[in-house]
N, C-alpha and C positions, 0 to 999 in steps of 0.2 A: 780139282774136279768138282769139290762140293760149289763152290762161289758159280761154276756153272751153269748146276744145276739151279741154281737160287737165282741165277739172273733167267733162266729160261723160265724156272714158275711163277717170278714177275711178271715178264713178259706176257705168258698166257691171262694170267688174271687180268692183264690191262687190257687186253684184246676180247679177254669175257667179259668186262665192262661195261668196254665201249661199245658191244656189240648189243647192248641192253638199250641203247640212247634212243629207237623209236619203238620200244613196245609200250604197250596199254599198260594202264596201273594192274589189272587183273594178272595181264601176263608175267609183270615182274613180280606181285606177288605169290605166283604161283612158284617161280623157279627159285624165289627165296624160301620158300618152306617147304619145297623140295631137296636144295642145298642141306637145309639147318634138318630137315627131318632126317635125311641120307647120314649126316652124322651123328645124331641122337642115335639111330635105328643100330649104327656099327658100334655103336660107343655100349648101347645096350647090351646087344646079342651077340658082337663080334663076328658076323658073319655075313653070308653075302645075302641070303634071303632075309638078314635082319634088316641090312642095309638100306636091299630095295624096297623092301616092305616100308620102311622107314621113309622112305621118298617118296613113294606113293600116297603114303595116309598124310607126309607134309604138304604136296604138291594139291592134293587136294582142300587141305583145311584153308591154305595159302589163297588159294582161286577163290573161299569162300569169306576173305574176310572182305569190309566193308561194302556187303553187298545187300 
């Protein structure tokens, strides 16, 4: 049951990937520091409104770089 599971969250991530292949640099930088803020924010506070908060202040700074 685990190797399943492991082949199905490959799967997803290949298909989150490749579903990144025509955004703008903005917008993939935005959902990358959305991603990585989402986990700092859980890793932080452990919790859901840290999470999100965590995604939101990433997705933000993320849109803001090389701009």
């Amino acid at each position: 049951m685990k190797n399943i599971a492991k082949v199905l969250t490959l799967l997803f991530i290949a298909g989150s990937v490749a579903a990144c292949g025509n955004m703008s640099r903005t917008q993939k930088n935005t959902a990358i520091g959305a991603a990585i803020g989402g986990v700092a924010g859980n890793v932080i506070g452990n919790s859901t409104g840290a999470t999100l908060g965590g995604a939101a202040l990433g997705g933000l700074i993320g849109s803001q770089v090389n701009k």
